[in-house]
C-alpha positions in Angstrom: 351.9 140.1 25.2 355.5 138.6 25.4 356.3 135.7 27.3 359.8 134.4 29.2 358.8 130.8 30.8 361.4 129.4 33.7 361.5 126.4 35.7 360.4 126.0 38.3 345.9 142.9 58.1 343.2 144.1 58.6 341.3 146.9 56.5 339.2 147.4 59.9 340.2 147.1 63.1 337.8 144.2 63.9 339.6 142.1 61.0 341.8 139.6 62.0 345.7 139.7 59.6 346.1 135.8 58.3 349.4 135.7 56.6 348.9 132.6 53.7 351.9 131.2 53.1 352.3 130.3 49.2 352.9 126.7 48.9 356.1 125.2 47.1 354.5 124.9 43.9 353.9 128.7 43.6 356.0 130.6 41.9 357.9 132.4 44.6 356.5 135.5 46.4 357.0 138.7 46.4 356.3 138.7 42.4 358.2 141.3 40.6 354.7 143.2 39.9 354.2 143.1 43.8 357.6 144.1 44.8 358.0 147.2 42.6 354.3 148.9 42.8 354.6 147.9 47.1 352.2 145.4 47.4 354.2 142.4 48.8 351.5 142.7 51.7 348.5 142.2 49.3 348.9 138.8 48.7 348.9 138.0 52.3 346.1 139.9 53.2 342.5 138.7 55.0 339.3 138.3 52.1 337.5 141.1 52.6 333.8 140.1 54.0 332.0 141.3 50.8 335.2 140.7 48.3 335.3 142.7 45.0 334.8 141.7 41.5 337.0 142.9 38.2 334.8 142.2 35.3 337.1 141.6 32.3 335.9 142.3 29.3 338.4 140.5 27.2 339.1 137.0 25.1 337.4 135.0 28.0 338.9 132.6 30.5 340.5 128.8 30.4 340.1 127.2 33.5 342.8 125.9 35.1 343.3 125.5 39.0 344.0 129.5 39.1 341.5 130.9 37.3 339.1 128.5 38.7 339.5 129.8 41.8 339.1 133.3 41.2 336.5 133.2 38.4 332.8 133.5 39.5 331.6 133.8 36.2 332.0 133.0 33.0 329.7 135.1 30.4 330.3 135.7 26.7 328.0 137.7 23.8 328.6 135.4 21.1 327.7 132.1 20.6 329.4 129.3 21.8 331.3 128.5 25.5 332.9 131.3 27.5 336.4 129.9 27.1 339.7 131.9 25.9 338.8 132.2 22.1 342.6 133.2 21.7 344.4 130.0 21.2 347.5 132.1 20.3 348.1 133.9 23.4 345.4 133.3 25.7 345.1 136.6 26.4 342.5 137.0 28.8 343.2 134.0 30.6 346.4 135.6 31.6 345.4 138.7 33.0 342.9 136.9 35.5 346.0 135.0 36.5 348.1 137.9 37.2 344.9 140.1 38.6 343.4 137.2 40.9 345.3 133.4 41.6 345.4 132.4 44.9 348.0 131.0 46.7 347.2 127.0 45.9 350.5 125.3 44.9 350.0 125.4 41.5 350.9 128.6 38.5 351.3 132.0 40.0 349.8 134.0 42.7 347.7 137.7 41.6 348.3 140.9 42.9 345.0 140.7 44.5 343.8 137.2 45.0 341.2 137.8 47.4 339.7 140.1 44.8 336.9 137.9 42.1 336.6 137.7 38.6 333.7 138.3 36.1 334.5 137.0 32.9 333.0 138.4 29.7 334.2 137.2 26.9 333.9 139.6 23.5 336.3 138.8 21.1 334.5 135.7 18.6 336.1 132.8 17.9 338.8 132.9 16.0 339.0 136.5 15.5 342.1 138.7 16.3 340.6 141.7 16.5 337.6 143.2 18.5 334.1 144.7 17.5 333.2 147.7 19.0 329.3 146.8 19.7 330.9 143.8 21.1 333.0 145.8 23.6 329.8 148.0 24.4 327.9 144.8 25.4 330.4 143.5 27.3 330.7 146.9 29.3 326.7 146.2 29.7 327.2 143.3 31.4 328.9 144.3 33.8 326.7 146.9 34.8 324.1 144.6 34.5 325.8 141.9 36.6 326.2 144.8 39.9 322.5 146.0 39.0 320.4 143.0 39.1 322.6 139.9 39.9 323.7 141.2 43.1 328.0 140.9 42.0 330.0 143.7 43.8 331.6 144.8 40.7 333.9 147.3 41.2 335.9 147.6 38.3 335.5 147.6 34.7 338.8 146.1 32.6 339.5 147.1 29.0 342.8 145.6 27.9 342.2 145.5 24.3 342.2 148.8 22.5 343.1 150.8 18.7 345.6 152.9 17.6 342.6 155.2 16.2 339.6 156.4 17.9 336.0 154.6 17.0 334.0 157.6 15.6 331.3 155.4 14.4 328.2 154.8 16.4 329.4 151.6 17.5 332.2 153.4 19.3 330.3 156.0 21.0 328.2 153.1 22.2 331.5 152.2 24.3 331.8 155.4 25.4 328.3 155.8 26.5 329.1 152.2 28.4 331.8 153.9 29.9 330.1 156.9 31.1 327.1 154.5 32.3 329.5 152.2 34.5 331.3 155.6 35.5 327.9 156.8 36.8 327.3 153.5 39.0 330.3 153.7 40.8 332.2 151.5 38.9 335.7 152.1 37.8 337.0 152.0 34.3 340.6 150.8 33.7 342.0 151.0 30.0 345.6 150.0 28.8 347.4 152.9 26.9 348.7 150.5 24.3 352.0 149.2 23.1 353.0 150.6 20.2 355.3 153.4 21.2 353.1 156.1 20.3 350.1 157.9 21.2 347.6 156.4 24.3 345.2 153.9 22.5 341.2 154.1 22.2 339.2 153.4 24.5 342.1 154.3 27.1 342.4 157.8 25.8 338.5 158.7 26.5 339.0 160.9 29.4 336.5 158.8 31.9 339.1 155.9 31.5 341.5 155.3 34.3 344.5 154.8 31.4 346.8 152.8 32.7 350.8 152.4 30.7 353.4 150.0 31.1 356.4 151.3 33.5 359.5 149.0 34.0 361.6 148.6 37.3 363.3 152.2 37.5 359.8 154.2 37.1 360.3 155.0 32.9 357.8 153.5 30.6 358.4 150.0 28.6 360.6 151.1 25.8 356.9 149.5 23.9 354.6 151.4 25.9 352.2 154.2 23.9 352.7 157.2 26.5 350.9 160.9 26.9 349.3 163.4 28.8 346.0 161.0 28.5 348.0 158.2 31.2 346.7 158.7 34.4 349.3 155.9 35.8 351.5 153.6 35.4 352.0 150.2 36.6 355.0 147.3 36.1 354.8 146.3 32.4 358.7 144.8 31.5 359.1 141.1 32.5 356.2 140.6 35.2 355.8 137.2 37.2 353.1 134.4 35.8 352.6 130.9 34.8 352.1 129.2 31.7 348.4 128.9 31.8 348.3 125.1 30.8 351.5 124.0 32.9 352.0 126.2 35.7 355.3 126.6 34.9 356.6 129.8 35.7 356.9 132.6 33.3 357.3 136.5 32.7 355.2 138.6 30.9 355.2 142.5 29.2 353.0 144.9 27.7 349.6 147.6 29.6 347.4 145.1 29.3 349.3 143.5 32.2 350.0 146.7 33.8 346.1 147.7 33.8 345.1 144.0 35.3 347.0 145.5 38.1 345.7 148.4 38.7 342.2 147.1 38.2 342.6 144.3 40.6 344.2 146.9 43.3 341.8 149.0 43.0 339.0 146.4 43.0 340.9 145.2 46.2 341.0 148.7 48.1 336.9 149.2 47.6 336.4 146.1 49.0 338.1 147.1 52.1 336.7 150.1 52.1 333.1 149.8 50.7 332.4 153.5 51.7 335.4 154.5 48.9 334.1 155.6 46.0 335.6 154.7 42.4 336.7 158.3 42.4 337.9 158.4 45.5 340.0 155.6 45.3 341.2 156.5 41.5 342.6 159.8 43.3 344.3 157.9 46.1 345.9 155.9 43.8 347.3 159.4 41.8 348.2 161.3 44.9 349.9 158.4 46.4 351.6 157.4 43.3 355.6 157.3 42.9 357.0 160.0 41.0 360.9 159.7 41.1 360.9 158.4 38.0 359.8 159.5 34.5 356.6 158.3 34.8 353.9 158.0 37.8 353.6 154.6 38.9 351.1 153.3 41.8 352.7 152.8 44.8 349.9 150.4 46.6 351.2 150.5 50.3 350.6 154.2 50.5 347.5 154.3 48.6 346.3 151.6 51.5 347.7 153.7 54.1 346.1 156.8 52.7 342.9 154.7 53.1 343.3 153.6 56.4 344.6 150.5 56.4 348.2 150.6 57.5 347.6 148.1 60.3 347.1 145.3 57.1 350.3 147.2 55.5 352.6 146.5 58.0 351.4 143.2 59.2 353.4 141.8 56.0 356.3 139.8 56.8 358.6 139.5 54.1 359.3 135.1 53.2 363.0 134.1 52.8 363.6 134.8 49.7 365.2 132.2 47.3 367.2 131.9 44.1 365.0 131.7 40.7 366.0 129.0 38.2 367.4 130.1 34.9 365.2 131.0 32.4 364.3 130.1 29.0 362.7 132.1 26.3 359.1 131.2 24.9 358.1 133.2 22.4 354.0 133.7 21.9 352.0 136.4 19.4 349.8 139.0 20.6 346.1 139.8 20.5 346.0 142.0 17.4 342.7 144.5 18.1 342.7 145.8 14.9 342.5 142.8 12.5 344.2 142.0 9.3 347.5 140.5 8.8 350.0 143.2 9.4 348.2 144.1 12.4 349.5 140.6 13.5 352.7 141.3 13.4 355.9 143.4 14.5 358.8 144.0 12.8 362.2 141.6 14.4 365.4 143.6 14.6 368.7 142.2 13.5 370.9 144.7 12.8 371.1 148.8 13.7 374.1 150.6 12.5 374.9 154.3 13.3 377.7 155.6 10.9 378.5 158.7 9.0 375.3 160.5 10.3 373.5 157.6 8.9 371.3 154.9 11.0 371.0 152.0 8.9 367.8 149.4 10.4 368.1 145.6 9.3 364.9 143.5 10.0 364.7 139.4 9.2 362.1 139.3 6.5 359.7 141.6 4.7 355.9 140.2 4.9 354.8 139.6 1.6 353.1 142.7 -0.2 354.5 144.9 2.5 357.3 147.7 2.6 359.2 148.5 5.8 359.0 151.9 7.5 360.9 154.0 9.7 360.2 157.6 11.7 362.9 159.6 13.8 360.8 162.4 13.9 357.7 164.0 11.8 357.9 162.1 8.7 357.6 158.0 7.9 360.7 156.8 5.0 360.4 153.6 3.6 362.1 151.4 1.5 361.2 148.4 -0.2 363.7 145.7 1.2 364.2 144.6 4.8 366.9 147.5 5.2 366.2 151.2 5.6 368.8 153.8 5.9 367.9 157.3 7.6 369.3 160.6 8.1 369.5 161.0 11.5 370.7 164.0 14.0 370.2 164.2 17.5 367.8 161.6 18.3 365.6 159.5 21.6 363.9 156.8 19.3 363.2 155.5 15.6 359.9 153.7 15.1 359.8 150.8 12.9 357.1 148.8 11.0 355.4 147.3 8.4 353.0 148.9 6.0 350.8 147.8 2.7 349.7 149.9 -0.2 345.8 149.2 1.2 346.7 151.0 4.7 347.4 148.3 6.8 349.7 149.0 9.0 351.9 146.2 11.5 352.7 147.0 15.6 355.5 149.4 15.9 358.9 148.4 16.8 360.8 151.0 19.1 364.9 151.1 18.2 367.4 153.4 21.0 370.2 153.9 21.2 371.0 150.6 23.2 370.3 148.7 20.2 372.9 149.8 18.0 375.3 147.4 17.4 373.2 144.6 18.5 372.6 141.8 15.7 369.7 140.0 17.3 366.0 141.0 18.0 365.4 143.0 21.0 361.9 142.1 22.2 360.0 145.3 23.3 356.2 143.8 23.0 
């Protein structure tokens, strides 16, 4: 995840629509997120009389006045507290905020926030990459938490995933999780990934809802891992949230963000409509879905109207809209889910040249043991020095990373053709 901080109905007839103003504090409504999938109204609607829990199977949660709010439950299967165990980015903590925060005066507001969160914590301590068995138990728990503690879990989230699938036993055991939840009536929501290639494990098991990362204008993140596996897309480029200590607000990339989302929408239109099944409301979502752009991206006002709920649709008045303070950049690492210390990292761009045929790719430093590497199209050149110099014809894209002599391998920079010329870093993450 990348971060950009800056100062600061009725779903049946018998419901009555209560519009809940946010307060001054909040950052201001409609988010980005909410304005470009069409679900301004959302944040404004009623709480559903039986409301709908996204279990997120993740780093854990801090609490703060946001997530305290939204968060019924705090698990985790390791030892120790149920907190975020990613000090670096906090990476679970921020997708409850963007899934679930209310409207309270204070950090941001979620797409859903009359949705709930079950918290499952599965990355240990420390660690900056995730265990398969531990993803499998987490699943468990969720199932267990609908089966016999009585939470209406609806949906499953899975924002960490692999480049490569987990053909051990460990990793069928997620898939089997998968299929298990599947069978209960609970949906499964995976990010595709962020790497600029191919959709991610566990997102590409075909009884994941994969979710990638779409900006403004319906094409996918310049960062997001795309094909035919993506079921749909949902705003991934510079989404609304709040530091998760400060409340000061902040903008945030990459499908882990983007499947939040579509988990907390979709946890939010079951609980409207209990009689909806997780397949039924997955294919609402796809047939609904906004396809005038490259890629299909959920379009949440028709999926509700599809449903039946167009009275808490257009009860949504739209608030006077304001003018955002400038921002300023904050720049925070990423949960790396396959370990190591290249896996950590990405390469940062200071210099693309296109001359004589030639693309010439400048980075600012070389990690130590490492050699830098570049693809336009089947094959990866390298060279040992922070510059590499391809051969290049008619072209989209050039991937770029890092790579040691043991295998490991860094997250992959994408360079267009808007970056030539440029002589700073373009962050895509």
């Amino acid at each position: 995840m990348h971060f950009v901080a800056k100062n600061a109905i009725a779903a049946l007839l018998a419901l009555t629509v209560t519009a809940t103003m946010a307060r001054a504090d909040d950052i201001p409504l409609p988010t980005a997120q909410a304005s470009v999938l069409r679900a301004e109204f959302l944040a404004h609607a009623p709480t559903p009389a039986n409301p709908g829990v996204t279990c997120v199977v993740d780093t854990g949660v801090n609490r703060n006045p946001d997530t305290d709010q939204a968060v019924i439950e705090r698990q985790t299967v390791f030892s120790g507290d149920s907190s975020d165990s990613d000090s670096d980015v906090h990476h679970g903590t921020y997708l409850v905020m963007n899934i679930a925060a209310p409207a309270n005066g204070w950090g941001t507001v979620g797409i859903a926030p009359q949705t709930r969160i079950l918290s499952i914590r599965a990355i240990d301590n420390g660690a900056h990459s995730f265990l398969s068995n531990a993803y499998a138990a987490g699943i468990s728990r969720c199932l267990e938490a609908k089966l016999t503690g009585a939470v209406n879990v609806e949906t499953v989230l899975l924002a960490l995933g692999r480049a490569d699938t987990d053909t051990t036993s460990a990793g069928q055991a997620v898939q089997n999780e998968i299929a298990t939840a599947r069978a209960h009536g609970i949906a499964v929501v995976a990010a595709g990934g962020d790497d600029g290639g191919a959709v991610q494990w566990p997102a590409r098991y075909d009884l994941a809802f994969a979710v990638g990362a779409s900006d403004g204008r319906g094409g996918l993140c310049s960062s997001s891992s795309w094909g035919p596996e993506l079921d749909i897309s949902a705003l991934g480029c510079a989404d609304d949230t709040a530091l998760w200590d400060t409340g000061d607000p902040a903008t945030i990339d990459g499908s882990s963000t983007s499947a939040g989302l579509v988990a907390g929408v979709l946890t939010a239109l079951r609980a409207y409509m209990p009689d909806l099944s997780s397949d039924g409301a997955q294919q609402l979502l796809l047939s609904t879905a906004d396809t005038s752009g490259p890629s299909k991206v959920i379009n949440v006002a028709a999926a509700f109207r599809a449903a039946g709920l167009g009275t808490m649709v257009d009860a949504y008045q739209p608030p006077t809209s304001g003018t955002p303070p400038r921002p300023a950049v904050i720049g925070v690492g990423t949960i790396c889910p396959d370990g190591g210390v290249l896996s950590c990292q990405r390469p940062k761009l200071t210099a693309a040249v296109h001359k004589h045929g030639k693309v010439t790719l400048s980075v600012a430093a070389l990690p130590s043991g490492s050699f830098l590497q570049a693809k336009v199209s089947r094959r990866w050149h390298t060279a040992a020095s922070t510059s590499i110099r391809l051969k290049v014809g008619r072209w989209r894209k050039i991937l770029l990373r890092f790579a040691s002599i043991d295998g490991e391998r860094s997250r992959t920079l994408v360079v267009r053709h808007s970056d030539l010329g440029k002589r700073r870093h373009r962050a895509v993450s």
